[in-house]
N, C-alpha and C positions, 0 to 999 in steps of 0.2 A: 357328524363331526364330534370328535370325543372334546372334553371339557380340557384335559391338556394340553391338545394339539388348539383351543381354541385362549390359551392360558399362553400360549406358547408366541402363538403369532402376533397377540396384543403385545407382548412384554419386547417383542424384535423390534415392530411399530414404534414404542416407547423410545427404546433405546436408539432408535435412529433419527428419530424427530430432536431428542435431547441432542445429539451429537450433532445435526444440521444446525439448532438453534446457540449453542452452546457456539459452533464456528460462527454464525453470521452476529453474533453479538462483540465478538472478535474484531469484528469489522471485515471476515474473508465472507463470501458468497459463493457457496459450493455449485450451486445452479449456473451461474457465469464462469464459461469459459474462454472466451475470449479475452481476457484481460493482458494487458502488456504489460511485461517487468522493468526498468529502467533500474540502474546504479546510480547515487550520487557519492561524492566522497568529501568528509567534513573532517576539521581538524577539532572541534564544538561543535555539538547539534543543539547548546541551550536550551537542553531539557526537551525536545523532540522525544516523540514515545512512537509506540507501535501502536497501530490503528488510528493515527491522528490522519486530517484529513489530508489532503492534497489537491491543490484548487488550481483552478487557470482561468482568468479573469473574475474570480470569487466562487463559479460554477465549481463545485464539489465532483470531481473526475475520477477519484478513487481515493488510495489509501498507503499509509506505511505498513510495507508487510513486517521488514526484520531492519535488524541496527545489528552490524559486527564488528569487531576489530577488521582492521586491514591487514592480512597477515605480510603483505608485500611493503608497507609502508609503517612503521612504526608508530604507535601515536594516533592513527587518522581512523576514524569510522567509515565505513560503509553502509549508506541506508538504500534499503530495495523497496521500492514507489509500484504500486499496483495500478495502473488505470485500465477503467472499466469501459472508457470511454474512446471512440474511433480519431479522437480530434487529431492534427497529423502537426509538427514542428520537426524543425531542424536538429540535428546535434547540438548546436550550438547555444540554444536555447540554455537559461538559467534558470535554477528550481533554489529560490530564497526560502529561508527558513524564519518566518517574522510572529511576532506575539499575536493570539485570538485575542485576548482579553486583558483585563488589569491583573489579574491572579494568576495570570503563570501561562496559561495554554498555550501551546506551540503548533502551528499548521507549517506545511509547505507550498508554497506557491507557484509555479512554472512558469516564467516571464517567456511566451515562444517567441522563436524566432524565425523567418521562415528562408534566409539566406542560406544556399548550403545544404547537404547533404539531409535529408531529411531521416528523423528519428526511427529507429526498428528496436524491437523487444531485444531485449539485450545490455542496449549501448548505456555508457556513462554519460550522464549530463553533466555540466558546471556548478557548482555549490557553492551557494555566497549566506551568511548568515543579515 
């Protein structure tokens, strides 16, 4: 094996481990693919960021993937919620957005609910701050 070809395959190595660790510090997990998408929609997310956690009964279930404008509603955010987790709630179910700490950090929470049609990747939950 020529020294190029072995200059070659470390340096792909490099670059791919950088890019896996560079996403999972993100807070994405390229190795998990099961994860569910959920929509919420806020008129305030109160300083809400991307990668902050997202919990259900304090247990850490995933994560904020993105925060966009609503292009259908004026004014309003949309935040998309990653869980990595199988736990199963309703629609109807409420995802609060409440303070971590004294300094600012913003988590979201999912209060489930289990009346009702039950949650699938996709759907919009309730948004209370």
């Amino acid at each position: 094996m020529s020294k190029e070809l072995k200059t070659g395959i470390i340096a792909v190595t490099i670059i791919a481990l950088f890019i896996w660790g560079f996403n999972f510090m993100k807070g994405h997990d390229l190795l998990k693919s099961n994860a569910r998408h959920f929509y919420i929609e806020y008129k305030n997310i109160q300083g809400l960021n991307e990668a902050s956690p997202v919990t259900i009964s304090g247990l850490q279930v995933g994560s904020v993937e993105s925060i966009t404008f609503n292009e259908k509603k004026l004014g309003e955010l949309v935040v998309e919620i990653i869980l990595e987790n199988d736990f199963q709630f309703s629609k109807n179910s409420v995802a609060k957005i409440y303070a971590t700490s004294l300094l600012g950090g913003q988590s979201l929470a999912i209060i489930p609910n289990y009346d009702g049609e039950m949650a699938i990747t996709g759907d919009y939950l309730k948004g209370e701050v």
